[in-house]
C-alpha positions as CSV (number, residue, x, y, z in Angstrom):
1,X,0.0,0.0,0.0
2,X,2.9,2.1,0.8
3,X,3.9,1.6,-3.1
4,X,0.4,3.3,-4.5
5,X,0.3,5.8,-2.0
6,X,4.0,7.3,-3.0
7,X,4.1,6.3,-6.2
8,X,7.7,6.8,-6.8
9,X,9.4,7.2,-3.2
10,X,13.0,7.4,-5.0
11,X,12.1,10.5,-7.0
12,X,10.5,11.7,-3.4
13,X,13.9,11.3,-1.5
14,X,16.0,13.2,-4.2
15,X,13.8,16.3,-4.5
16,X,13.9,15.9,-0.5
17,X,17.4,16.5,-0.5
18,X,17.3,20.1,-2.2
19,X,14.4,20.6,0.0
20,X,16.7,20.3,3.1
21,X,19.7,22.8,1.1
22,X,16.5,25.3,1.9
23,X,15.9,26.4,5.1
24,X,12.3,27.4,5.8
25,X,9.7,27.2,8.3
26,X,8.3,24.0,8.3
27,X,4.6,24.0,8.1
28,X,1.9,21.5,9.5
29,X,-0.1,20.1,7.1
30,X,-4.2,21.0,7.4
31,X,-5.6,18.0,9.5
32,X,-9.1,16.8,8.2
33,X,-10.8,15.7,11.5
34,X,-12.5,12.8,9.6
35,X,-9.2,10.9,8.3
36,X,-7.7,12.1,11.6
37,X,-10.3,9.7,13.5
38,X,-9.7,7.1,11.4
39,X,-6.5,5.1,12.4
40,X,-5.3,4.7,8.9
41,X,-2.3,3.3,9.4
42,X,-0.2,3.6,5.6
43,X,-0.2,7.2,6.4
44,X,1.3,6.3,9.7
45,X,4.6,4.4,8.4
46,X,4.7,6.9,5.6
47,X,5.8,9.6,8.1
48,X,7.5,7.4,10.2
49,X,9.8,6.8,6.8
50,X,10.2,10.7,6.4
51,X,11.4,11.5,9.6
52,X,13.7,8.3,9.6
53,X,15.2,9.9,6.4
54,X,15.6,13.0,7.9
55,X,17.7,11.9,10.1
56,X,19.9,9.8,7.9
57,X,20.7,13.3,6.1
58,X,21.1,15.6,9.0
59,X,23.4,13.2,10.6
60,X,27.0,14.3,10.7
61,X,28.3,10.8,11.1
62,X,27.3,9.0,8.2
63,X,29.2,6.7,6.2
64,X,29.5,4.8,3.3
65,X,28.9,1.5,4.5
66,X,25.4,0.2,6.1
67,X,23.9,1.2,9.6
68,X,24.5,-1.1,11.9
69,X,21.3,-3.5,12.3
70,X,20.4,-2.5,16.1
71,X,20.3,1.3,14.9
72,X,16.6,1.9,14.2
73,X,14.3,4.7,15.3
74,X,11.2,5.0,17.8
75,X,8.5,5.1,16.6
76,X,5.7,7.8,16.6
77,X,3.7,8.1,20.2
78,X,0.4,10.2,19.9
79,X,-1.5,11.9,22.2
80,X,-5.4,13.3,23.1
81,X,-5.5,16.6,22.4
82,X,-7.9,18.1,25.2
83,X,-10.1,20.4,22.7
84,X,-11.4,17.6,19.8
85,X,-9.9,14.5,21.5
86,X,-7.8,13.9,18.2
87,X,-5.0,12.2,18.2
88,X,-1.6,15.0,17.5
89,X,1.6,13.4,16.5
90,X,4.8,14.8,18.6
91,X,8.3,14.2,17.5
92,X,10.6,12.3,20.5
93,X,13.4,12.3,20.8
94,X,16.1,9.8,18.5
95,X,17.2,6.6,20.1
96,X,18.6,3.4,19.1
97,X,15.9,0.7,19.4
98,X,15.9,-2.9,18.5
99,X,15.4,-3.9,14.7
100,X,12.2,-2.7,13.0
101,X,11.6,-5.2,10.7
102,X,9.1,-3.4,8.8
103,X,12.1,-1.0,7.7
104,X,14.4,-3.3,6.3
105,X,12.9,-3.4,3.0
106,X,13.9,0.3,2.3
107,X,17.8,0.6,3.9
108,X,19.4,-0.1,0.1
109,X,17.3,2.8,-0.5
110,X,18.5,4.7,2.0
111,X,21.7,3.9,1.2
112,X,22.4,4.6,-1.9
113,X,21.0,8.5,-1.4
114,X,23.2,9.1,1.5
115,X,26.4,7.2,-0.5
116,X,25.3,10.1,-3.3
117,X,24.8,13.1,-1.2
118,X,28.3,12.2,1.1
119,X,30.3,11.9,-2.7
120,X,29.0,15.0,-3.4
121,X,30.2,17.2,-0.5
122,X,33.7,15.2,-0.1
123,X,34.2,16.3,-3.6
124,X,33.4,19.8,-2.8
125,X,35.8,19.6,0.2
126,X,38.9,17.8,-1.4
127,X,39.6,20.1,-3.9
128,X,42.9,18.7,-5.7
129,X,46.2,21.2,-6.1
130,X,46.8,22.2,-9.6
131,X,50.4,23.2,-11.1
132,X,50.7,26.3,-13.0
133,X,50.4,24.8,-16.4
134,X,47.1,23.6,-15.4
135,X,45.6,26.8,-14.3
136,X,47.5,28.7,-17.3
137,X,45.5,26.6,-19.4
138,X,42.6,26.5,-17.8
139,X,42.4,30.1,-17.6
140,X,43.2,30.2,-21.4
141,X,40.3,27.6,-22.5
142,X,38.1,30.1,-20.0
143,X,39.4,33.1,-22.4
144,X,38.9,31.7,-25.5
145,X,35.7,30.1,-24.5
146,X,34.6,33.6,-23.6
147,X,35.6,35.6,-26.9
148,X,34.3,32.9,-28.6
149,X,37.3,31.1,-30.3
150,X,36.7,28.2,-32.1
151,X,38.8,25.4,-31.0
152,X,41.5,24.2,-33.2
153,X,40.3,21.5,-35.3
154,X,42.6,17.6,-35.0
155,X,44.5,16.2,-38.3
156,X,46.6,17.5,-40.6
157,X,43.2,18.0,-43.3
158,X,41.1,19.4,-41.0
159,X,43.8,21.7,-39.4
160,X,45.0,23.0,-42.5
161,X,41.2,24.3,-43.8
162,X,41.0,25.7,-40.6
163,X,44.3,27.7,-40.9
164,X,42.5,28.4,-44.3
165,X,39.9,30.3,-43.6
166,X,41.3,32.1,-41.0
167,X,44.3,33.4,-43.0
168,X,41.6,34.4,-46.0
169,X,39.2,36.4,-43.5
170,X,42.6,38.1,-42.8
171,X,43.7,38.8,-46.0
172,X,40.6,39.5,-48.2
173,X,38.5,41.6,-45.6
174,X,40.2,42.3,-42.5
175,X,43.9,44.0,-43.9
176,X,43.2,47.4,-45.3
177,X,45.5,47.2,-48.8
178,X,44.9,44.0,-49.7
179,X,41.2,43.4,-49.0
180,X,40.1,46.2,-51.7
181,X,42.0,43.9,-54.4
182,X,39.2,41.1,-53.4
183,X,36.2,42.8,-54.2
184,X,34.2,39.7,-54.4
185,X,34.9,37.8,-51.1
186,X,34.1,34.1,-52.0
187,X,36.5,33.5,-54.3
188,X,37.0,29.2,-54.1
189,X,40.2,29.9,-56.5
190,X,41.8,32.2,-54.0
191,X,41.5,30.3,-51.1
192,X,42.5,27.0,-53.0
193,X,45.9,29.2,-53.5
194,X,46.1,29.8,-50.1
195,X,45.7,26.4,-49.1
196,X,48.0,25.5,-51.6
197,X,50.6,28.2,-50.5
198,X,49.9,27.1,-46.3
199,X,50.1,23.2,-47.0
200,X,54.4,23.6,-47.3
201,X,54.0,23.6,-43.5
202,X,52.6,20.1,-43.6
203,X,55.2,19.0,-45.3
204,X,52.2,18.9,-48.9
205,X,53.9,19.8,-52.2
206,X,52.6,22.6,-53.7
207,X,50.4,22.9,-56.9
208,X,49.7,26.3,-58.9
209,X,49.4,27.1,-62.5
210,X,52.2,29.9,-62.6
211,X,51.2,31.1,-66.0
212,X,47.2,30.9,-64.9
213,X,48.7,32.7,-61.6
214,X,50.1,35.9,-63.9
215,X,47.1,36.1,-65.7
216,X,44.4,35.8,-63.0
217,X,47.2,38.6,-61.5
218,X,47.3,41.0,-64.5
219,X,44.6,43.4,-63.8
220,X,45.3,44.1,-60.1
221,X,48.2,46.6,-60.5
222,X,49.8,45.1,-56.9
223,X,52.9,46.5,-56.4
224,X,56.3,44.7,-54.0
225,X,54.3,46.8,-50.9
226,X,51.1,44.4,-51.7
227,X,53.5,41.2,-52.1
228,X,55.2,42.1,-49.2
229,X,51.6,42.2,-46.6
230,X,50.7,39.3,-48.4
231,X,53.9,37.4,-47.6
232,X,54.1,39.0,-44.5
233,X,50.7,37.2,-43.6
234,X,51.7,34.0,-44.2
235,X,55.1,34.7,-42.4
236,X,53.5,35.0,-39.0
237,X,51.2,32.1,-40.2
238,X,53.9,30.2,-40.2
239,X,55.4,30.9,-36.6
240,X,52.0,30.8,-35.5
241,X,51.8,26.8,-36.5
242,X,55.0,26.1,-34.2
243,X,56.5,24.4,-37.1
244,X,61.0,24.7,-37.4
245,X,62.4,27.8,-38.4
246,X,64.0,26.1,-41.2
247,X,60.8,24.9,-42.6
248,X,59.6,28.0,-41.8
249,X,62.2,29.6,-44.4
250,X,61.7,26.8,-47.1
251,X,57.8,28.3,-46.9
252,X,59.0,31.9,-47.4
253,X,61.3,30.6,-50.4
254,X,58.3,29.1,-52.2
255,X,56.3,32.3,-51.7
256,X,58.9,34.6,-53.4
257,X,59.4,31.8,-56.0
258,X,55.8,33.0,-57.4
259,X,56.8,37.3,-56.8
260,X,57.6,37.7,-60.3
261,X,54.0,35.8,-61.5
262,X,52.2,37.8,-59.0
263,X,53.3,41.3,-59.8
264,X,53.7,40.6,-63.9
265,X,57.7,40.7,-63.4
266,X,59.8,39.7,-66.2
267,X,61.8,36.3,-65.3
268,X,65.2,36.2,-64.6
269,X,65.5,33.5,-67.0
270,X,64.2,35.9,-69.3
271,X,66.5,38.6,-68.4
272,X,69.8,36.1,-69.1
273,X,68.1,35.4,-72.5
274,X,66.8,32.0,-71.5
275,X,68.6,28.9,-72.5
276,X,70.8,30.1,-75.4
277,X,71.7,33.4,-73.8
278,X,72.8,31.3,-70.3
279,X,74.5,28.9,-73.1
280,X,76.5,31.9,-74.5
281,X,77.3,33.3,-70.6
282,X,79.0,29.9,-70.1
283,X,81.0,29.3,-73.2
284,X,82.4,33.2,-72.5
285,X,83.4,32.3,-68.8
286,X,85.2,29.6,-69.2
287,X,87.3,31.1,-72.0
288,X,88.1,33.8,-69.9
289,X,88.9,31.3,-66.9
290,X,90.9,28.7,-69.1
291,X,92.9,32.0,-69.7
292,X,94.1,32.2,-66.0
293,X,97.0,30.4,-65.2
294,X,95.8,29.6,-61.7
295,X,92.5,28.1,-62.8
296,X,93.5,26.5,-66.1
297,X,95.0,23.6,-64.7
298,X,92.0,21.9,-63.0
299,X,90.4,21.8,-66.3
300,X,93.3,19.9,-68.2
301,X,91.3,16.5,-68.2
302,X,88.3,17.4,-68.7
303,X,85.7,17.9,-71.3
304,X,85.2,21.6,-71.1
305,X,81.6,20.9,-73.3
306,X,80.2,19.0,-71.0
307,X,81.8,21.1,-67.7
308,X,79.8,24.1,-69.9
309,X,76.9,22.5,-69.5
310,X,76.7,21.7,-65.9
311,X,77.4,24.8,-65.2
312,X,74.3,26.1,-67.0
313,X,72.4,24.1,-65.1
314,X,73.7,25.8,-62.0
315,X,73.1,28.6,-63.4
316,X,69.4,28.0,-64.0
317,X,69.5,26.8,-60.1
318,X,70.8,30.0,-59.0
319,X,68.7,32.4,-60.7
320,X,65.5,30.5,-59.3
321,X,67.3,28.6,-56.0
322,X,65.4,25.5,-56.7
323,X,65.3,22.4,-55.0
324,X,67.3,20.3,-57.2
325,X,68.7,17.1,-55.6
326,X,71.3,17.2,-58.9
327,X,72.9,20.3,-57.4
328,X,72.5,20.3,-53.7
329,X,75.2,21.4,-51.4
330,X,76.0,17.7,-50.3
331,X,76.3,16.8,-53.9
332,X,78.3,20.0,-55.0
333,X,81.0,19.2,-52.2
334,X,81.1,15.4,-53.0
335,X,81.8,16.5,-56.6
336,X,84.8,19.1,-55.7
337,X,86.7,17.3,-52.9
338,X,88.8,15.7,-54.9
339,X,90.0,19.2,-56.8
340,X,91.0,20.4,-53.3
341,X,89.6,23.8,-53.9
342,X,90.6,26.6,-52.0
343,X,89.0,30.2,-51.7
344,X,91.2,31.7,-54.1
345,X,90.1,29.7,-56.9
346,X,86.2,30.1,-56.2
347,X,86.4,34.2,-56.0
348,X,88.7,34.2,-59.0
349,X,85.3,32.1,-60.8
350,X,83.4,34.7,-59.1
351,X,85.4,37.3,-60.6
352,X,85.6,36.1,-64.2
353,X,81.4,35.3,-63.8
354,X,80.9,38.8,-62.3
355,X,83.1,39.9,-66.0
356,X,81.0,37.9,-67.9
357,X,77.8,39.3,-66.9
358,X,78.9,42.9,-67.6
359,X,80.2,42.4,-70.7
360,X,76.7,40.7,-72.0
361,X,74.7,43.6,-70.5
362,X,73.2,42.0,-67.8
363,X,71.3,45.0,-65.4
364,X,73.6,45.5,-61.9
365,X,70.6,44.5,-59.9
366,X,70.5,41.0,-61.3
367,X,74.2,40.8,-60.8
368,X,74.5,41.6,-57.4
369,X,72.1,39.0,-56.8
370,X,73.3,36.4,-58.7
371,X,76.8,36.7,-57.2
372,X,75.5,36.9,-53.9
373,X,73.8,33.2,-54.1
374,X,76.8,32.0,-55.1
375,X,78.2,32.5,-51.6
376,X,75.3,29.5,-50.6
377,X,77.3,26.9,-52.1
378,X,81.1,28.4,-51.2
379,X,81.5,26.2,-48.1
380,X,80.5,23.1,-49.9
381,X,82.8,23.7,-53.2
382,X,86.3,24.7,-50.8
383,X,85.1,21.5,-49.0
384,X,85.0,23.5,-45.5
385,X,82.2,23.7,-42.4
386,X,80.1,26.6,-42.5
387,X,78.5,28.4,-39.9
388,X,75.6,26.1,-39.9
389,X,77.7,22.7,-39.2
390,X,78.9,24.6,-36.2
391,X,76.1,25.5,-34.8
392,X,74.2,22.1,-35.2
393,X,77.1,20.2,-33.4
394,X,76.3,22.2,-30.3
395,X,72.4,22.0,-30.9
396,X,70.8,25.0,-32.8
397,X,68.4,24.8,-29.5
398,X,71.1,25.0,-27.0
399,X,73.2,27.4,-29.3
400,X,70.1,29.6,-29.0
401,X,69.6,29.4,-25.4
402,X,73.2,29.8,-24.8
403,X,73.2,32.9,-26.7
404,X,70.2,34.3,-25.2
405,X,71.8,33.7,-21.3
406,X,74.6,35.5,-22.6
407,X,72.5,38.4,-24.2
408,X,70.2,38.4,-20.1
409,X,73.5,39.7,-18.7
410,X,74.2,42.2,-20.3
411,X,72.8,45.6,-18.7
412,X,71.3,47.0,-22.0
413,X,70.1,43.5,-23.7
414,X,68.2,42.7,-20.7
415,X,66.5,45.8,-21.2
416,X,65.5,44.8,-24.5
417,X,64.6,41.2,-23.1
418,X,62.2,43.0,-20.8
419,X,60.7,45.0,-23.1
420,X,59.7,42.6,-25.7
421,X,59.3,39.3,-23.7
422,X,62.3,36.4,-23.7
423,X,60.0,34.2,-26.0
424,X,59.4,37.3,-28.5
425,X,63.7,38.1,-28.3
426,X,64.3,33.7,-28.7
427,X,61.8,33.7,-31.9
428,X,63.5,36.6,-33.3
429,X,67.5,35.1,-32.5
430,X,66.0,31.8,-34.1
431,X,65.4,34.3,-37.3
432,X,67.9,36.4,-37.7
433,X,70.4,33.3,-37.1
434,X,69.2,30.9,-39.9
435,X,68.7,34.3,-41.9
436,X,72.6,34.1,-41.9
437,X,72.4,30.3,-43.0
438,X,73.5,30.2,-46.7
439,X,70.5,28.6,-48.0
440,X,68.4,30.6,-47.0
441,X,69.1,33.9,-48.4
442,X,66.0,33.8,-50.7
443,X,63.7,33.5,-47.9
444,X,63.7,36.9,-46.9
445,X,64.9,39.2,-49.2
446,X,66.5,42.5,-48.0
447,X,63.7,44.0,-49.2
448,X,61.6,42.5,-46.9
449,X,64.1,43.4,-43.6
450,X,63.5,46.7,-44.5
451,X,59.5,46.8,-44.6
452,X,59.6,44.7,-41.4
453,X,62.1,47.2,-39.8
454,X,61.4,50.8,-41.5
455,X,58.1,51.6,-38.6
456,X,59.7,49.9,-35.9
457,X,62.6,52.1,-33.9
458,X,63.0,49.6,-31.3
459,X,66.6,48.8,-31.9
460,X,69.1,51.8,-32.1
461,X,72.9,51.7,-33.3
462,X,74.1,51.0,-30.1
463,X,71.8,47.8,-29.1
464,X,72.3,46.5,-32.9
465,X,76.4,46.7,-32.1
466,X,76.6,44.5,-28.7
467,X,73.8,42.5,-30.1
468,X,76.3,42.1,-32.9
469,X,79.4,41.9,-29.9
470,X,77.6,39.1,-28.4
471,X,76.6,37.2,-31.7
472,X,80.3,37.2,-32.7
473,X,81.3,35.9,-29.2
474,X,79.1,32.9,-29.2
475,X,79.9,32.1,-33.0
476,X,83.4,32.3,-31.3
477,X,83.5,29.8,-29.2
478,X,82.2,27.7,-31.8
479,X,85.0,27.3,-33.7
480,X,88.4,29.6,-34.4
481,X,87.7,29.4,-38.3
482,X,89.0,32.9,-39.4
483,X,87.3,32.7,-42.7
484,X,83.7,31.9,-40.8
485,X,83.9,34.4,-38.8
486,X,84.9,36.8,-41.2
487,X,81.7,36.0,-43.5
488,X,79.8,36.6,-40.4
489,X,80.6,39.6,-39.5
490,X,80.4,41.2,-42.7
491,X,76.7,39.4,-42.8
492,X,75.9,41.9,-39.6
493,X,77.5,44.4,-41.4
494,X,75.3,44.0,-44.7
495,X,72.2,44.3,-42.6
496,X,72.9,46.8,-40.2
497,X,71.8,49.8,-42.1
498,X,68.9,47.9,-43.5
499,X,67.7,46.9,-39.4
500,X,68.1,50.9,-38.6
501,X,66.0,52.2,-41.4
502,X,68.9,53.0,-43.5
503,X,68.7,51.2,-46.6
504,X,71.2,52.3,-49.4
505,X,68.8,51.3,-52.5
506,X,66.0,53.6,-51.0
507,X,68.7,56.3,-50.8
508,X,70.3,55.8,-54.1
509,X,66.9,56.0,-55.5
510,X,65.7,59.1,-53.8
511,X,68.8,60.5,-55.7
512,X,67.9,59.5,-59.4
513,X,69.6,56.2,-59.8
514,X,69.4,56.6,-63.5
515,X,71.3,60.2,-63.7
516,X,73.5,59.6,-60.3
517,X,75.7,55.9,-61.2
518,X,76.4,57.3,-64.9
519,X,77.5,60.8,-63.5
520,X,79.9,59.0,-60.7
521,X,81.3,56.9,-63.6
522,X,82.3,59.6,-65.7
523,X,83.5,61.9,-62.7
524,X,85.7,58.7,-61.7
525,X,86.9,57.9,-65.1
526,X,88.2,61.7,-65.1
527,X,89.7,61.2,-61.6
528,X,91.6,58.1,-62.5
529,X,93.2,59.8,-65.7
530,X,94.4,62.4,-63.6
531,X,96.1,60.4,-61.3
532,X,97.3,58.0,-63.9
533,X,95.6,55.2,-62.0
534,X,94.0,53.7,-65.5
535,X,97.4,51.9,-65.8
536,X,96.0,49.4,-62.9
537,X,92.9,48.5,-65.3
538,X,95.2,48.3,-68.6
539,X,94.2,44.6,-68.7
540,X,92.7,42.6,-71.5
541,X,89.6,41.1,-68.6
542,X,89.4,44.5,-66.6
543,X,87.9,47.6,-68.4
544,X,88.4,50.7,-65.7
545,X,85.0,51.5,-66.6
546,X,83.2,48.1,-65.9
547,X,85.4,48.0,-63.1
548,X,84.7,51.7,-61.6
549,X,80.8,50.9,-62.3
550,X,81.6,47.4,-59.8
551,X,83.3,49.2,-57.5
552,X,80.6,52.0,-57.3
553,X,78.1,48.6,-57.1
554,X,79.6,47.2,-53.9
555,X,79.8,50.6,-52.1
556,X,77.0,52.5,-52.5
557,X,74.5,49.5,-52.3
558,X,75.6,47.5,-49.4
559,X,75.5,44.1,-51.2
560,X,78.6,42.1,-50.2
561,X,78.3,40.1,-53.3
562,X,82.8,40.2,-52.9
563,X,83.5,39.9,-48.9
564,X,86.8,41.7,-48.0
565,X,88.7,38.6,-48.5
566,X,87.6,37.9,-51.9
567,X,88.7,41.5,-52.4
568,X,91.9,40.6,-50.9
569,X,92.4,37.6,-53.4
570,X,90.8,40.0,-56.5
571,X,93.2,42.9,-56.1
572,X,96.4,40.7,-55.6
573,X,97.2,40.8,-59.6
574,X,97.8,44.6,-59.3
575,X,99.8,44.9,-56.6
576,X,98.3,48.2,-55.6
577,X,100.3,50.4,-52.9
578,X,99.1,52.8,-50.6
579,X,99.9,55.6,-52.7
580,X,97.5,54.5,-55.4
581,X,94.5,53.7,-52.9
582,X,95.1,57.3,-51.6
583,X,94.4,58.9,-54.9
584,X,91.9,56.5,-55.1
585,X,90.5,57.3,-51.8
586,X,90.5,61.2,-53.0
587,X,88.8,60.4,-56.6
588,X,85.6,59.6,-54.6
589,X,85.5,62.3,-52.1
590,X,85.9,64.3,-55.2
591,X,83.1,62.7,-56.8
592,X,80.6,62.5,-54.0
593,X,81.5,66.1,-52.7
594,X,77.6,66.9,-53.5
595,X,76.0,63.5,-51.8
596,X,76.4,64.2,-48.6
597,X,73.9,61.0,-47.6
598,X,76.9,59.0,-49.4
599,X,79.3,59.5,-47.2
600,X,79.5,55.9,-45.9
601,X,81.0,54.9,-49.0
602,X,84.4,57.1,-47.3
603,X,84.4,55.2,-44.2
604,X,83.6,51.3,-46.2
605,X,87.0,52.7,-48.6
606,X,89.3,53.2,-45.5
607,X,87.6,49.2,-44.1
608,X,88.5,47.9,-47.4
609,X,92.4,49.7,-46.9
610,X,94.1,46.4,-44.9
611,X,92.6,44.1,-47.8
612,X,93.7,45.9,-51.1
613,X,96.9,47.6,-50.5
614,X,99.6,44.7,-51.6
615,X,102.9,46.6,-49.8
């Protein structure tokens, strides 16, 4: 009976046990005098049952395990009231009593509500320690849950669509120059070269239609400032994914691979007259360098046709800096070790290439660069370490954090440090160090060091020299190679005015680049006459003019396409005394008595004194 009264006495004891969390006034129920005189006796064990649970839950001293069988409760007394003679139920006081058998049925009941309600407060009680990784991330889930970040997607697919849409939204509507060039913001195409473009990360090959590319391109009249946000995007895409710095640099390469498709450039292939023009570039060189007596004889057996044509495949590498396993470093330095080349012999090949190219017309621009790539392979043809090697046999991670303690105890570095944030100032020594890495000097152009720097005046001259200090010291104590550290220095010394806002092409070309080279050339060519020092250039492979225009080249531009040494090796044949380099040094105050802005190129003359004067 105690069934169909309830109905569902389980339901009744957990709404009970909010009821209790509650406190109120309890209230007697309204008693009808007719079912009061009636002894009805369901109604009788159904409160009995209440106040038994009642107990149960206020009792401090539960456990988890059953009551012991001689703990039961007394039952209900009654008494006459003296007004209607009714009986009144009073409560008495708890005590243990012998076993109620009429009870026994509901004590798994019982039990399993107070096993639930004594879980829940030990759980609110024991609350476990977290470490600070736990509540860092906690308290970032917390953030991003409330600004409403979607969660990162899992697998490489699903990740990379993500990555996807995010870097579109950025691109198309969110960055102020580029998104008016997307007028129509669902473009499938566009974000298909995107994904394309991001994929490199995930180790994905990368598929585009470079000629569809240059036409789909053709009517947006971008300019290097739109390539550069639009690279610049992906960059910090890229250090966003956590992926290596190196592949982070292969990314970047592949990017400018497709500048000149983007922006409607003429190739460089092009410029060298494709394959019969790079053909005729060759055949020249190595007639000039079978001239040499100190490069002739490593050619005596062997088939100078064929040695033409590898070379032009080189030279196809260089101008692009492909990823050719035919003409890798490894490969190039397995091919020359058993010539036992020395530095001499590669920057006299530089010399008689850098020739070569002005004689056939090629523009400077493309000249600088070209000679400058050939510096990635050097190392590997003279069969010596590079910087790289070093730095890897220490760990490029512990090389890092090495150089970073070293930079935290230094007064004015730690500033910096401070300022920035240690994991900010260890992305950007990760950079600028693998920036210095050979292969990688396609990645980021100098160009793009000078957008990233030109708004930015957080590093002055005298932070960039003890950064510089401390750079040299830890390469230092790397290795005692003279000629490593050498290239390395004159690497900080390349980019130094480009990190303070200082670039030289930007100067030259506020000046006229087009009236100001042609002026200094014939004001030099004058100069030299006067001071009879055309008799050093009075040689069948150096014109004083082609040579005057190099010269002007190297100094006014900042492009050490010839490092000092190379200079050292170059001017050997003329045995120039100091005499001679001090009219020298006079011809081009003469000549840039007007510039004042070019008045580096006096103090990079009196650098370049030790290495050219012979006596």
């Amino acid at each position: 009976m105690i069934q169909d009264t309830q109905k569902s006495f389980k339901d009744f004891l957990e709404t009970y046990t909010i009821r209790q969390k509650q406190p109120e006034k309890r209230r007697l129920p309204k008693q009808n005098p007719v079912f009061l005189l009636t002894k009805y006796q369901p109604q009788k064990n159904s409160i009995q049952i209440e106040q038994n649970f009642s107990y149960a839950i206020t009792t401090s001293k539960t456990t988890h395990i059953d009551p012991p069988l001689s703990l039961r409760f007394k039952t209900l007394e009654s008494e006459k009231s003296n007004m209607s003679g009714l009986s009144q139920f009073r409560k008495n006081e708890w005590k243990q009593k012998d076993k109620n058998y009429c009870l026994i049925r509901n004590s798994e009941l019982f039990n399993d509500v107070i096993r639930k309600s004594t879980k829940f407060h030990s759980q609110q009680q024991l609350v476990p320690i977290k470490s600070q990784d736990q509540i860092i991330k906690g308290y970032l889930m917390d953030l991003s849950r409330k600004r409403k970040v979607a969660p990162k997607p899992q697998g490489t697919d699903e990740l990379l669509n993500f990555e996807v849409d995010q870097i579109y939204l950025d691109i198309t509507r969110k960055d102020n120059m580029l998104s008016v060039k997307f007028p129509n913001k669902n473009q499938p195409g566009v974000k298909q070269v995107f994904r394309n473009l991001l994929a490199t990360a995930y180790d994905q090959q990368m598929f585009l239609d470079l000629p569809r590319l240059r036409v789909i391109h053709l009517g947006m009249q971008l300019t290097h400032a739109h390539f550069f946000k639009f690279k610049y995007h992906f960059l910090n895409k890229y250090m966003q994914l956590n992926i290596s710095t190196e592949k982070m640099f292969n990314c970047c390469e592949r990017i400018e691979n497709v500048r000149p498709y983007i922006l409607n450039e003429i190739l460089e292939f092009e410029i060298y007259g494709g394959e019969e023009g790079i053909k005729a570039i060759t055949k020249l060189m190595y007639k000039k360098i079978l001239s040499d007596v100190t490069l002739s004889p490593y050619f005596e057996n062997i088939d100078v046709a064929t040695q033409e044509l590898k070379f032009a495949r080189l030279f196809f590498q260089l101008i692009y800096h492909l990823d050719s396993p035919n003409y890798s470093c490894q490969v190039l330095r397995e091919r020359h070790v058993k010539y036992a080349l020395t530095n001499v012999q590669l920057t006299n090949f530089k010399y008689y290439l850098s020739l070569t190219l002005q004689q056939t017309g090629i523009p400077w621009k493309n000249i600088r660069q070209l000679l400058r790539r050939m510096d990635i392979y050097k190392y590997a043809i003279i069969n010596k370490d590079d910087l790289q090697h070093y730095v890897n046999q220490l760990g490029f991670n512990q090389f890092i954090e090495n150089f970073v303690n070293s930079c935290s105890q230094d007064a004015m570095l730690s500033e910096l440090i401070q300022r920035r944030g240690r994991q900010r100032f260890i992305s950007h020594c990760c950079n600028i160090f693998h920036y210095f890495f050979r292969y990688n000097i396609k990645a980021v152009t100098r160009e793009d060091l000078y957008l990233i720097h030109s708004k930015k005046a957080i590093i002055n001259e005298k932070i960039f020299d003890r950064f510089k200090q401390k750079a040299v010291e830890s390469v230092k104590d790397l290795t005692d190679d003279n000629l490593v550290i050498q290239d390395f220095i004159e690497d900080w010394d390349e980019i130094k005015p480009i990190i303070l806002g200082e670039t030289r092409e930007q100067q030259i070309l506020s000046l006229g680049q087009e009236y100001l080279i042609p002026k200094l050339v014939q004001i030099l060519e004058y100069e030299f006459f006067q001071r009879h020092l055309n008799k050093i250039y009075e040689t069948e492979e150096a014109e004083m003019g082609k040579s005057i225009l190099c010269k002007l080249n190297l100094l006014l531009y900042g492009v050490r396409f010839f490092k000092k040494q190379d200079l050292q090796i170059i001017h050997k044949r003329f045995k120039i005394t100091s005499s001679q380099y001090y009219d020298f040094s006079q011809c081009f105050k003469i000549a840039l008595q007007e510039y004042k802005i070019l008045n580096y190129v006096h103090q990079l003359i009196e650098e370049y004194e030790e290495f050219i004067v012979s006596d």
